[in-house]
C-alpha positions in Angstrom: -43.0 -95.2 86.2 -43.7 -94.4 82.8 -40.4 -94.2 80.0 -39.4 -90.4 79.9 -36.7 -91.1 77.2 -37.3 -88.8 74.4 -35.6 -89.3 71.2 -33.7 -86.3 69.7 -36.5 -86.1 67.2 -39.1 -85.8 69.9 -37.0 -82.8 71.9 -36.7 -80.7 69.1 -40.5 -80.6 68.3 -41.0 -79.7 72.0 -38.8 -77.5 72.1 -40.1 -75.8 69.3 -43.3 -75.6 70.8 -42.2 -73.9 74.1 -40.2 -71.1 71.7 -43.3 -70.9 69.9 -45.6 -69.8 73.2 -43.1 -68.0 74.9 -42.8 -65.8 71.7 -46.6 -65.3 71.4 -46.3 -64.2 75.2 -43.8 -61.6 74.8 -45.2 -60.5 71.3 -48.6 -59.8 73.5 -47.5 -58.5 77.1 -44.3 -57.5 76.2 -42.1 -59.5 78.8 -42.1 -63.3 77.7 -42.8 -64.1 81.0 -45.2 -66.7 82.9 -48.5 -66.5 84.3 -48.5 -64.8 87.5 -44.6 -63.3 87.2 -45.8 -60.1 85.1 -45.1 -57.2 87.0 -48.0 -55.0 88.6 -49.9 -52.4 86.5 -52.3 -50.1 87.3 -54.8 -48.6 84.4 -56.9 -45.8 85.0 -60.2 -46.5 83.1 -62.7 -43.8 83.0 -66.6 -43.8 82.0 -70.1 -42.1 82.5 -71.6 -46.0 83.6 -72.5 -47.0 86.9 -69.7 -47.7 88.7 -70.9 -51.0 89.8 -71.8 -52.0 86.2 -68.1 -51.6 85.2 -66.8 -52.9 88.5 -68.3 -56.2 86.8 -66.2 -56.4 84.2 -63.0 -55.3 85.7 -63.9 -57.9 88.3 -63.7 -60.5 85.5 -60.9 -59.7 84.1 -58.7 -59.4 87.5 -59.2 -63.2 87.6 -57.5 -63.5 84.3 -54.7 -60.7 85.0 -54.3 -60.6 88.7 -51.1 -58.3 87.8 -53.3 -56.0 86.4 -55.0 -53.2 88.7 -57.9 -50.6 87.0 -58.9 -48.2 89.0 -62.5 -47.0 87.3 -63.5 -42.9 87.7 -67.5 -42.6 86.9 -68.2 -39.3 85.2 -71.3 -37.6 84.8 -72.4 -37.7 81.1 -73.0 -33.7 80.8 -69.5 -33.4 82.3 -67.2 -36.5 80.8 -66.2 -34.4 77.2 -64.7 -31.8 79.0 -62.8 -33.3 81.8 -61.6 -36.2 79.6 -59.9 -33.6 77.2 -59.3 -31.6 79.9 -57.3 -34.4 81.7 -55.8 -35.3 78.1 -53.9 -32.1 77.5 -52.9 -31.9 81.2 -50.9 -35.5 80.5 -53.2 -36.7 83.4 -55.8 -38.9 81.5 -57.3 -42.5 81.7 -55.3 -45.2 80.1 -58.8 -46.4 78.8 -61.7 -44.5 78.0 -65.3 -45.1 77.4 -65.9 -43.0 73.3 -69.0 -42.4 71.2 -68.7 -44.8 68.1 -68.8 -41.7 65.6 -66.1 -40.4 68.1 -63.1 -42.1 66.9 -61.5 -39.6 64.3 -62.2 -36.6 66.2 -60.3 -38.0 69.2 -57.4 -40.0 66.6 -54.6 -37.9 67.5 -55.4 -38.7 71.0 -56.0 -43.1 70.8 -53.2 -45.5 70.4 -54.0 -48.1 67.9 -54.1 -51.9 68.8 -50.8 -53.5 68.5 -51.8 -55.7 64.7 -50.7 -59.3 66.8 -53.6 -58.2 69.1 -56.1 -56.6 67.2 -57.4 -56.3 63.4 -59.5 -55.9 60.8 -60.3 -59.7 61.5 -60.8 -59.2 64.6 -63.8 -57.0 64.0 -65.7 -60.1 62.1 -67.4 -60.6 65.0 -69.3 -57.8 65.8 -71.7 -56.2 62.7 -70.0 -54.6 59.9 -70.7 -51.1 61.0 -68.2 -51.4 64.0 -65.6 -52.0 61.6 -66.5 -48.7 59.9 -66.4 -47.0 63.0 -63.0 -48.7 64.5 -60.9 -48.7 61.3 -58.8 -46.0 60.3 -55.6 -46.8 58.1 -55.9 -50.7 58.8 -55.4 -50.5 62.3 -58.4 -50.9 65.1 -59.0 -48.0 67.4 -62.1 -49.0 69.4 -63.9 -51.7 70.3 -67.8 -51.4 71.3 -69.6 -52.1 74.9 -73.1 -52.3 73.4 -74.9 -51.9 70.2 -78.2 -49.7 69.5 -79.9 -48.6 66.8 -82.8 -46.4 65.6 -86.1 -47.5 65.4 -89.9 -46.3 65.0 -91.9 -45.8 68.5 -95.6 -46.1 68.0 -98.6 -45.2 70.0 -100.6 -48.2 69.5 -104.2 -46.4 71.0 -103.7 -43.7 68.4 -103.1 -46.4 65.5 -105.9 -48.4 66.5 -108.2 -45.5 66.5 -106.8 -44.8 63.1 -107.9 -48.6 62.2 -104.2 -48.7 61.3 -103.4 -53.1 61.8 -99.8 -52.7 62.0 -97.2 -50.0 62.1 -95.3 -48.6 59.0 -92.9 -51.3 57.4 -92.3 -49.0 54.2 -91.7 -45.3 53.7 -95.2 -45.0 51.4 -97.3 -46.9 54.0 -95.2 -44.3 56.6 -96.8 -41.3 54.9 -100.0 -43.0 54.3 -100.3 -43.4 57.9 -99.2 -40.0 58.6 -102.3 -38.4 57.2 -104.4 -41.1 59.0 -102.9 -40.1 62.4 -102.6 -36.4 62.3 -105.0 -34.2 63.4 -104.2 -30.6 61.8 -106.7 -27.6 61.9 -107.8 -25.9 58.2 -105.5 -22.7 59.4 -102.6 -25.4 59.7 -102.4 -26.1 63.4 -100.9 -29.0 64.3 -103.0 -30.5 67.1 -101.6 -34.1 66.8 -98.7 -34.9 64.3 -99.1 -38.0 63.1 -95.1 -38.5 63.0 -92.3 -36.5 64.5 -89.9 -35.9 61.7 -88.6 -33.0 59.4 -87.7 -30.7 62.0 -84.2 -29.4 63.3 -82.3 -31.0 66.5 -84.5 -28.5 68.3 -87.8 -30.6 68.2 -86.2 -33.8 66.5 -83.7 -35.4 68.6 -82.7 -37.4 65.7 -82.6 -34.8 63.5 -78.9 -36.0 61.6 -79.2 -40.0 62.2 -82.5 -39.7 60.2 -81.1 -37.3 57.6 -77.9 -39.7 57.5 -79.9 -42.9 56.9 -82.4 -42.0 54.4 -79.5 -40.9 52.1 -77.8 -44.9 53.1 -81.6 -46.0 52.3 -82.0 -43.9 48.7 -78.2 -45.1 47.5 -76.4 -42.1 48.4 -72.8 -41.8 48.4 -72.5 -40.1 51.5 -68.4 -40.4 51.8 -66.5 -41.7 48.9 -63.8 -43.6 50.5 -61.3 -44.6 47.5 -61.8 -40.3 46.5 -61.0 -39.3 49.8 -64.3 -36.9 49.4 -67.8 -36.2 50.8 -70.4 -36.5 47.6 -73.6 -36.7 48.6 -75.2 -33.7 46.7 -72.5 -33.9 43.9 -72.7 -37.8 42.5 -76.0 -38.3 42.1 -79.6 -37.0 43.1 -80.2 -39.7 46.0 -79.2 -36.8 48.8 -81.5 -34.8 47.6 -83.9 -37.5 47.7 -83.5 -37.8 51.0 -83.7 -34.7 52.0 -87.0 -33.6 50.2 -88.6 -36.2 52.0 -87.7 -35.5 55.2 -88.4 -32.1 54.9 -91.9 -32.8 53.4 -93.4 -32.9 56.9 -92.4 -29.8 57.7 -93.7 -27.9 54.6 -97.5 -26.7 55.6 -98.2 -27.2 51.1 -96.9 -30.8 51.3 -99.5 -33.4 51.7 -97.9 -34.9 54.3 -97.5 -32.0 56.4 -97.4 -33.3 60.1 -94.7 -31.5 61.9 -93.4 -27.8 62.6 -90.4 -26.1 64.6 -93.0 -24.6 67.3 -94.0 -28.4 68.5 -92.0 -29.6 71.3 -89.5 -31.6 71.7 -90.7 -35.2 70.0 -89.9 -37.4 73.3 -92.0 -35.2 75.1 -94.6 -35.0 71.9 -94.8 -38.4 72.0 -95.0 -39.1 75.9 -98.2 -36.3 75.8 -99.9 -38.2 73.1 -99.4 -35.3 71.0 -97.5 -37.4 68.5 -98.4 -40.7 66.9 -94.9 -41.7 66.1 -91.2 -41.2 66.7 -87.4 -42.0 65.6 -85.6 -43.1 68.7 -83.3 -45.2 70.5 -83.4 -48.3 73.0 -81.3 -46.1 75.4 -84.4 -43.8 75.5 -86.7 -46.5 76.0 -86.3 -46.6 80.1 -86.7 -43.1 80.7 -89.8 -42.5 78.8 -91.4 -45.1 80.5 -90.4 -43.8 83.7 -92.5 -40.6 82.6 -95.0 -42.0 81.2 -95.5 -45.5 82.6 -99.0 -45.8 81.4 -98.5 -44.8 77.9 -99.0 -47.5 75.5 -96.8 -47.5 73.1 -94.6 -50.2 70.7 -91.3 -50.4 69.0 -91.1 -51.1 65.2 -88.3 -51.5 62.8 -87.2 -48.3 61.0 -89.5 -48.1 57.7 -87.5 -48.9 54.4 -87.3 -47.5 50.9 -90.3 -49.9 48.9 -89.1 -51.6 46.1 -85.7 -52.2 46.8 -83.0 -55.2 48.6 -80.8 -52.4 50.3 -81.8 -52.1 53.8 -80.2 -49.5 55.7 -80.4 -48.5 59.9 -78.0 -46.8 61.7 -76.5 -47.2 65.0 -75.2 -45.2 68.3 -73.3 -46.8 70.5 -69.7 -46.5 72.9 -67.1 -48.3 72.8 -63.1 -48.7 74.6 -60.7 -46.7 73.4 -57.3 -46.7 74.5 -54.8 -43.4 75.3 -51.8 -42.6 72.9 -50.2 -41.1 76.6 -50.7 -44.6 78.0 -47.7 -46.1 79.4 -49.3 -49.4 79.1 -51.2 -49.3 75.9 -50.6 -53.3 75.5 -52.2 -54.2 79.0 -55.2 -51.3 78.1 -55.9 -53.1 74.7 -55.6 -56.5 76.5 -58.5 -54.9 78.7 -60.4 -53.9 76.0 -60.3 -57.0 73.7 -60.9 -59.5 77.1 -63.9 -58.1 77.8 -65.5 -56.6 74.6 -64.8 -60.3 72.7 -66.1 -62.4 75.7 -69.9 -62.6 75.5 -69.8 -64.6 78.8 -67.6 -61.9 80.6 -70.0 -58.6 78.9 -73.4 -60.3 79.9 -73.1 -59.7 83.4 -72.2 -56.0 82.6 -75.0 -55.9 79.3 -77.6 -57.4 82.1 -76.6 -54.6 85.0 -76.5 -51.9 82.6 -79.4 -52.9 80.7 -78.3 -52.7 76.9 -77.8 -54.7 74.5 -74.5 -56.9 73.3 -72.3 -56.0 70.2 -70.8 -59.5 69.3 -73.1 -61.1 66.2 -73.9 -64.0 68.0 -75.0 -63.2 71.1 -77.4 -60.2 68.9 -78.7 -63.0 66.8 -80.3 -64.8 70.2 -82.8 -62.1 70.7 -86.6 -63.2 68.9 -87.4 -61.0 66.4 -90.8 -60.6 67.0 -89.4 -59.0 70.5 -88.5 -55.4 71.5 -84.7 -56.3 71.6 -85.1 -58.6 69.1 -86.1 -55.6 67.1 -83.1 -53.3 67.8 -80.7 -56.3 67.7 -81.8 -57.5 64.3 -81.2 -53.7 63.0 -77.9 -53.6 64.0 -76.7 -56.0 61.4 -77.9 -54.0 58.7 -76.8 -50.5 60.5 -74.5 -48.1 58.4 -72.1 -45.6 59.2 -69.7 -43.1 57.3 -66.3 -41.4 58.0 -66.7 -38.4 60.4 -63.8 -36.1 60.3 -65.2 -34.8 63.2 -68.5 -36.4 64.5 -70.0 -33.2 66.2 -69.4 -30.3 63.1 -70.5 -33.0 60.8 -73.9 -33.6 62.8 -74.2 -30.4 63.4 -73.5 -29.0 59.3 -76.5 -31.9 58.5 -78.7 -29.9 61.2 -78.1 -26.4 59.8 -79.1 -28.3 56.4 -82.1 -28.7 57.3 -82.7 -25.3 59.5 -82.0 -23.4 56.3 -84.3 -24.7 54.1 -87.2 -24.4 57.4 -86.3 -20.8 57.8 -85.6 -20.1 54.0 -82.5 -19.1 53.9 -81.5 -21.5 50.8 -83.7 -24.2 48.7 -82.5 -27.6 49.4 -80.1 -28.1 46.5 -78.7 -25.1 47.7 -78.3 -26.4 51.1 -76.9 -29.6 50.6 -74.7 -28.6 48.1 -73.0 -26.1 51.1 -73.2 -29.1 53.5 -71.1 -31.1 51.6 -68.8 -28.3 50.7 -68.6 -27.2 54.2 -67.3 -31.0 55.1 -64.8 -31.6 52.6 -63.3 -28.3 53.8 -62.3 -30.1 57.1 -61.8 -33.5 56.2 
């Protein structure tokens, strides 16, 4: 047998090193105990997934935490806002819950931020830097994403070869240029074919705010000044109002560009009719319109950039894990959370299943670029977001923006100047 005398020496550096895990263990579940003597805990975990998508990942991590139980409740998207606050006030909600990534300071009061030996700003390093401006409040982590997708152009590629246009938009200019190749509008201003679906309301532009949002990103605007504490895109400089006279240029029947009105229908359907050459959308949309249209042939494009200029700007939508302040195991929910959002082998089989695409940098830099994913991945690095005080006023302030000027109510100045002053009155 081999000599198992130790020298004093040698027993103080092991012992050291057994203190030194055992403290990590109890720093992270609380108990400083070994593998497989942690008591049982249940977590409720609710969603709107499949719940076989999510049964994958909960799957993985029982293997790791065979303490742990997670019982997962599918909700039905139109319904899951309600009942989740519903279930909140009531003291009877999930201990993790599936949240919209603009989402996170509306619901504040209700999340329990990661415990800083589990989760930080350096923890977020690994997914693209707008998670980190959705997760971060006060230096502490309050979400961690599923998925990542972004906003890109749909194109009809008949209509653009009948246009004899090569390739779709890669600039704003060669957007409007091919605007006016691709509509078809009658001399009494009937819009027969838009060219491009963009300068309406929510109404007949799905995207109506994410556009808004990231031409301002694109033209420099300060859309929230963090170190001020304030809102200042109308007040700093002119670069919101940049924005917004060009995307309300479509819309104006004396603009050149005119393409696009508040009678057309909504742009998915537009676009899946033919009746329009182009569209702002997401990857999430990209199954169901071909499940409407399955013979339409259409492509997906980067989102056209300002010309001219080194700051490229896209914006992103996407849900993440958030875990309850009510939880009586907040630790074992974040342990959850970071398991499976920070483990690209333990998300594939869930990203595969539910057919989106992954958050963590390096598994988004694998796609081809020249691809459809490859497209909305690469986006996501550059993909910008701003503080929401409360994600669904502040979309729906941006949208009235624009509605006011359509219906004249106000000019645009006018408009944005009472945008900005409506959000720093709730802030």
């Amino acid at each position: 047998m081999a000599n198992l005398n130790f020298s004093k020496r040698q027993l103080i550096i092991v012992a050291a090193a057994v203190l030194l895990v055992a403290g990590f263990l109890y720093v992270i579940f609380a108990g400083g105990k070994e593998e497989g003597q942690y008591p049982p805990v249940s977590l409720a975990f609710w969603g709107t997934d499949k719940t076989e998508n999510m049964e994958l990942l909960i799957a993985s991590y029982k293997q790791l935490r065979p303490n742990v139980t997670i019982t997962y409740t599918e909700v039905a998207p139109e319904e899951y806002e309600s009942r989740l606050l519903e279930a909140l006030a009531a003291g009877e909600g999930p201990d993790v819950f599936v949240i919209k990534n603009t989402g996170v300071s509306r619901q504040k009061s209700r999340l329990a931020a990661a415990d800083l030996t589990q989760a930080n700003a350096d923890t977020l390093k690994i997914f693209p830097t707008v998670v980190a401006q959705d997760a971060l409040r006060d230096g502490e982590v309050y979400f961690l994403p599923l998925y990542m997708d972004t906003l890109t152009l749909f194109y009809n590629r008949d209509l653009l070869d009948q246009a004899a246009i090569a390739q779709p938009p890669q600039t704003w200019d060669e957007f409007q240029k091919d605007v006016v190749k691709l509509r078809s509008v009658t001399p009494a201003g009937q819009i027969l074919r838009a060219g491009a679906a963009i300068g309406g309301t929510k109404q007949t532009v799905h995207a109506a705010s994410d556009l808004l949002a990231v031409l301002m990103f694109q033209n420099g605007a300060t859309v929230w000044d963090e170190q001020n504490q304030t809102f200042k895109f109308a007040s700093e400089n002119n670069f919101g109002m940049q924005a917004l006279d060009f995307y309300l240029q479509f819309v104006n029947p004396l603009s050149g560009y005119y393409t696009w009105s508040e009678s057309q229908p909504n742009d998915l359907q537009a676009f899946a009719e033919g009746k329009a050459a182009m569209i702002f959308a997401y990857r999430s949309e990209l199954a169901d319109l071909k499940a409407k249209t399955p013979f339409l042939n259409f492509g997906v494009a980067p989102l056209p950039q300002v010309p001219g200029t080194e700051r490229i700007a896209n914006y992103a939508s996407y849900e993440g894990l958030a875990v309850s302040k009510q939880s009586q195991a907040a630790g074992w929910a974040w342990d959850f959370a970071l398991y499976t959002t920070t483990n690209n082998e333990i998300m594939k089989p869930y990203l595969d299943a539910a057919g989106k695409l992954p958050a963590l940098k390096t598994a988004l830099s694998s796609y081809p670029e020249n691809s459809a994913d490859g497209i909305f991945a690469k986006a996501a690095f550059t993909a910008r977001s701003f503080f929401m005080p409360d994600d669904l006023k502040v979309k729906e302030i941006l949208n009235d923006t624009i509605k006011n000027v359509i219906m004249g109510k106000f000019d645009a100045a006018r408009s944005l100047r009472q945008a900005e002053e409506q959000m720093n009155q709730f802030r």
